[in-house]
C-alpha positions in Angstrom: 23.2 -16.6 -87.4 20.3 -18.9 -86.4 21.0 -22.7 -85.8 18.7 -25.3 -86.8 18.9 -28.3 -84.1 15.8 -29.8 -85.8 17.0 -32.8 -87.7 19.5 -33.4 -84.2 16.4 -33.6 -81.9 14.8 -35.8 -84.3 17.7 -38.4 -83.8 17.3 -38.2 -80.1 16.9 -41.8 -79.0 20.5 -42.4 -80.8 21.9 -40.1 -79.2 20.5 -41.5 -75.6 21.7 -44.8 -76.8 25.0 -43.2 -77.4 25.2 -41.9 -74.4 24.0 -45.1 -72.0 26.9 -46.9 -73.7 29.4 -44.3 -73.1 28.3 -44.7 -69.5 28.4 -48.1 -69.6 32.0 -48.8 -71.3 33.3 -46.1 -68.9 32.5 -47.8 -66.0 33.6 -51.4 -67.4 37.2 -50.0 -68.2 37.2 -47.7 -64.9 36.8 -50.7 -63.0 38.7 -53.2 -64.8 41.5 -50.8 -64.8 41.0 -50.3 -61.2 41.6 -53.9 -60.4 44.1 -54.3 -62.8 46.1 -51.1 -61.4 45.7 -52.8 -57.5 47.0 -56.4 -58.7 49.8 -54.6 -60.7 50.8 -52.5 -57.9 50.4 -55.8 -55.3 52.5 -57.6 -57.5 55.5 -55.0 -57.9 55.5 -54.6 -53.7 54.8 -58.2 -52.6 55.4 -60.8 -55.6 58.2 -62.7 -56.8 61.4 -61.3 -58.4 59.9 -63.1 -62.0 55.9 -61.5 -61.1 58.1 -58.4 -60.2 59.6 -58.2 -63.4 56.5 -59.2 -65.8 54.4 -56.3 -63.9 57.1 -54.1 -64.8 57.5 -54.1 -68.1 54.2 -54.6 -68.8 53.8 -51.0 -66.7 56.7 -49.5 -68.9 55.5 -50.4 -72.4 52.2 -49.1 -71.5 53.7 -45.9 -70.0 56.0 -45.1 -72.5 53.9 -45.9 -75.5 51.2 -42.8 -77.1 48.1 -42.5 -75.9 47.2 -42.5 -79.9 48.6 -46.2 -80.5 46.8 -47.7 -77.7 43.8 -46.2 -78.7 44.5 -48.0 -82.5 45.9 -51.2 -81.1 42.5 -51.5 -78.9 39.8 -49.9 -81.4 41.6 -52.6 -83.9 41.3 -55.4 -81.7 37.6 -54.6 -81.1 36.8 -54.6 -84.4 38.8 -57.3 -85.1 36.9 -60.0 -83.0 33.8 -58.0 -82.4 34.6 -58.4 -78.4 31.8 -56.0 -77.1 29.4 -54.6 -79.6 28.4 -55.6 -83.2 30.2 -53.2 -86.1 28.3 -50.4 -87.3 28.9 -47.9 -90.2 29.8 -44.6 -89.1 26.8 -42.0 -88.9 27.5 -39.9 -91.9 27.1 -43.3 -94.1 23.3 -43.6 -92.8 
């Protein structure tokens, strides 16, 4: 069976451009999540009994909901208001 990668290496820059913004919404979330995760865990140690209790059930819901409805809930939103890059139709509609 012979593969022909052809009309893929043709389409090459996409895919670099794919890739760079992988990269680059990978490290945005890693360290947004990072700061998030240190005032989360600051707050459940050293904050108030109300700041105590918000960070808490905040960690819960997002610890005891799917993976899979998160990843809805946040594609939706982006989509919704467009927050970090303009729509685009998916590539087997090009």
């Amino acid at each position: 069976m012979i593969f022909d990668f052809s009309s893929v290496l043709q389409q090459w820059p996409l895919l670099l451009k794919g890739t760079l913004i992988t990269l680059a919404m990978t490290l945005v979330s890693t360290v947004l999540g990072l700061i998030l995760g240190i005032a989360c865990g600051w707050a459940r140690a050293h904050g108030s009994a109300w700041l105590r209790h918000l960070t808490g059930c905040y960690i819960e819901l997002v610890r005891n909901t799917p993976y899979i409805v998160q990843l809805f809930l946040s594609t939706s939103a982006c989509r919704r208001w467009a927050c970090i890059y303009p729509p685009s139709p998916p590539a087997f509609c090009r």
